[in-house]
LUMTIMAR-120770 format. One record per residue (C-alpha): x, y negated, z negated; residue in one letter. Coordinates in steps of 0.05 Angstrom, whole numbers, plus 32768, in hexadecimal, padded with zeros to 4 digits. Example, Ala and Ser with C-alpha at 12.3 -4.5 7.8 and 13.67 -1.06 7.14 Angstrom:
80F6:805A:7F64:A
8111:8015:7F71:S
END
This chain:
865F:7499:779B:X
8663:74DE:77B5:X
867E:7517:7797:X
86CF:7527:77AA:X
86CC:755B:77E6:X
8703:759B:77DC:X
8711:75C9:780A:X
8704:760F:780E:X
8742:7623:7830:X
8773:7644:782D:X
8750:768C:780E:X
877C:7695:77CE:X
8756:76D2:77CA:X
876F:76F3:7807:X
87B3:76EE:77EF:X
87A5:771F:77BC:X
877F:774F:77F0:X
87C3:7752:780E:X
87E9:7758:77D1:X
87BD:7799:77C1:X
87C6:77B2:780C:X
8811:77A8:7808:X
8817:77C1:77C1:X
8828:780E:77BD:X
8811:7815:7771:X
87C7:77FE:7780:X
8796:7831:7785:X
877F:783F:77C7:X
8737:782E:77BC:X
874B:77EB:77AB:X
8779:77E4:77E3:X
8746:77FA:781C:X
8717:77C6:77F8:X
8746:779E:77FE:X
8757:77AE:784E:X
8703:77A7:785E:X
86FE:775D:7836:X
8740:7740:785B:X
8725:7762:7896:X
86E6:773E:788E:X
8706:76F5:7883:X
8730:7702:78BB:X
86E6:7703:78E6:X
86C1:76DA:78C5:X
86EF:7699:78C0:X
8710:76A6:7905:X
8759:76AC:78E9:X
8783:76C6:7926:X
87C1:76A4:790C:X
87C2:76D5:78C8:X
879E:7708:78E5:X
87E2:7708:791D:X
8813:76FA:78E1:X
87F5:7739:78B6:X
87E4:7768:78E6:X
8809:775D:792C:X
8830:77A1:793C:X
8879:7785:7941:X
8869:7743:791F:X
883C:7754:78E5:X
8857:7759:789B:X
8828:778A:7889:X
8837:77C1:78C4:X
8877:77E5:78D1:X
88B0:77B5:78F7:X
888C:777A:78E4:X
88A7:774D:78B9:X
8899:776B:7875:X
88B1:77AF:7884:X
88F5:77C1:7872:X
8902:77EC:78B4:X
894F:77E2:78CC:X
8944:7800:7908:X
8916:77CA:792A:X
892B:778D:793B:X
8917:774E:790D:X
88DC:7733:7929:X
88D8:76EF:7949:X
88AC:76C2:7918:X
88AB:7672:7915:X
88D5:7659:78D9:X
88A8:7651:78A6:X
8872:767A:78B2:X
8879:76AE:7888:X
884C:76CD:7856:X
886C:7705:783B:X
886D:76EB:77F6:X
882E:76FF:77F5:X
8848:7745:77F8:X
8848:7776:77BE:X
8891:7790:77CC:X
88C9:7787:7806:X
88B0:77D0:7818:X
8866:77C5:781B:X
8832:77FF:7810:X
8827:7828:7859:X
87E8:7848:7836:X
87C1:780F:785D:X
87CE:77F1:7891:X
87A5:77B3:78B5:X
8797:77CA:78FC:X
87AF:779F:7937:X
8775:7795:796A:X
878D:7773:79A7:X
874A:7760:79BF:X
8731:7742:7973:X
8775:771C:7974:X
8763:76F6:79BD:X
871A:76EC:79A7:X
8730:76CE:7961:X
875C:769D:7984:X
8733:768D:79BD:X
8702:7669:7987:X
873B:7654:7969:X
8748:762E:79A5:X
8706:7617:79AD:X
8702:75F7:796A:X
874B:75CE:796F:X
872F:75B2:79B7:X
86E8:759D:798E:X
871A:757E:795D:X
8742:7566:7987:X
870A:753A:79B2:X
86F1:7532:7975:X
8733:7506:7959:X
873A:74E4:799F:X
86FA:74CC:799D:X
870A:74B1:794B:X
8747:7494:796B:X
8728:7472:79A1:X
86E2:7459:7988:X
86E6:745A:7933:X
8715:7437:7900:X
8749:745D:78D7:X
871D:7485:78A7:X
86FD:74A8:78E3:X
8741:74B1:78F9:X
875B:74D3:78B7:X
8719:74FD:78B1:X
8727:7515:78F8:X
8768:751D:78EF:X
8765:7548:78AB:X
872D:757C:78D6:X
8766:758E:78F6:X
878F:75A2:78B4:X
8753:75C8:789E:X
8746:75F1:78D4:X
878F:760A:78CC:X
8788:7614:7881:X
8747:763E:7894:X
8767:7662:78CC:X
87A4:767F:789E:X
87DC:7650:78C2:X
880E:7631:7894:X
8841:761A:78C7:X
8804:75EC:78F0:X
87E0:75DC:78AF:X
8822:75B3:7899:X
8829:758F:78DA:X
87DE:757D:78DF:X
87E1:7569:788B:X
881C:753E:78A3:X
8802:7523:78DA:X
87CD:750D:78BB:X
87E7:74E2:7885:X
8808:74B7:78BE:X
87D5:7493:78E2:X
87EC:7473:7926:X
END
């Protein structure tokens, strides 16, 4: 019998990164390491969804009018029910010492393998559905719900977690 198999996902440890961005008593050193490790998870595990829920210009909860700020003079942004990770936040009124740049380009790249990845996953189940037995199934199936864990996207993760309990 093999050893039980946990994930790795989600990064409990970026939470705090942007709980010492956001947080206006935290020394600055420790908020710009902070800023360069988030920054580098962002890269490194390909997670457009947070990377768009964080640092999006209009959308992003840790930039001015997104969703974290406290600005009444833009209008609340549009944001799926749900989605929101702003308890991660330090305060309602986050620190604007550091703030994660938006980089349109870095944002289209991250989701293009994004993409790519869901459509390998994807073949990957219809092929379990078509040719294995239900185990295969489930194990394809639950890829899916990792890959949204990894990628920083609560909303998906839940439907694929769901999804993948109920096999058809």
């Amino acid at each position: 019998m093999s050893d039980p198999q946990f994930s790795k996902f989600p990064h409990l440890h970026l939470a705090q990164h942007v709980f010492q961005i956001s947080n206006p008593y935290c020394p600055s050193a420790k908020q710009q390491t902070s800023l360069e490790a988030l920054q580098n998870a962002i890269k490194e595990h390909k997670m457009a969804p947070l990377y768009r829920h964080l640092a999006h210009p209009t959308e992003g909860i840790l930039n001015p009018g997104g969703e974290g700020s406290a600005s009444a003079t833009s209008p609340p942004p549009l944001k799926r029910q749900g989605s929101t990770l702003s308890s991660m936040l330090a305060t309602k009124n986050p620190s604007k010492n550091i703030e994660l740049p938006w980089d349109e380009k870095l944002y289209e790249e991250l989701k293009a393998e994004n993409e790519k990845e869901l459509e390998a996953i994807q073949k990957e189940e219809d092929d379990a559905v078509e040719k294995e037995g239900e185990t295969e199934i489930q194990a394809a199936r639950s890829k899916r719900a990792e890959f949204w864990a990894r990628v920083g996207d609560r909303v998906c993760l839940c439907e694929a977690f769901f999804s993948s309990r109920h096999i058809s």
